[in-house]
N, C-alpha and C positions, 0 to 999 in steps of 0.2 A: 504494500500500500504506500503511494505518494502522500508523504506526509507535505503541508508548505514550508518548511525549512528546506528541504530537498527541493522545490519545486523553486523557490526563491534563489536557488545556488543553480541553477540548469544557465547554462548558455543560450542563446535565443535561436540559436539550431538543433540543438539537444530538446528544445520543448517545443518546438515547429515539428519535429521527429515522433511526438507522441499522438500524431493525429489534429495536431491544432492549427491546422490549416483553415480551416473554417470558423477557428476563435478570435473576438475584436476584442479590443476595448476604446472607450472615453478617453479623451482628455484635452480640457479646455484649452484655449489660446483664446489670445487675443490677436486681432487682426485688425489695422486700420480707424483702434480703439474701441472696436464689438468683439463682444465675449462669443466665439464659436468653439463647436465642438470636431475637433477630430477624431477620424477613427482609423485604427491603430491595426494590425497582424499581428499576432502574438508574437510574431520578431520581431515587432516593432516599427513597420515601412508602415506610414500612414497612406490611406488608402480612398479617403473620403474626408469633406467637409460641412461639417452640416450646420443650423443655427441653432437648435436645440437637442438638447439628449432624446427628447422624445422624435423627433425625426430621422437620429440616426438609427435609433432601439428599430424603429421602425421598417429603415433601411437596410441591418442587419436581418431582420427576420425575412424579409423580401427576398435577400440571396440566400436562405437557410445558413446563413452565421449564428452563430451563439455567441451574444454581447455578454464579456465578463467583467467584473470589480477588481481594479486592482491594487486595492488600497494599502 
């Protein structure tokens, strides 16, 4: 079992390697002084820009992504 200290230590192609090719996440910027949302690959290459989390949630589910927390 993948505990999150393990999963927290994995390189961004060691956890692309466990099937998370299809995992996003969040994470704000700001752009042009508006708060937007990117979204992320779980390696990390962002991949979209949306203007709120609920649009991108939205967007993820659209391409069968599963939008995760990466707090």
């Amino acid at each position: 079992m993948m505990t999150t200290e393990v999963l927290k230590q994995m390189t961004p192609e060691a956890f692309a390697a466990l099937g998370a090719e299809n995992t996003v996440y969040l994470r704000p910027i700001v752009q042009d002084g508006i708060v937007a949302f990117a979204v992320h690959t779980a390696a990390g290459q962002p991949i979209g820009l949306m203007e709120s989390p609920e649009l991108a949630r939205a967007a993820a589910l659209q391409h069968d992504m599963t939008l995760v927390s990466v707090h």
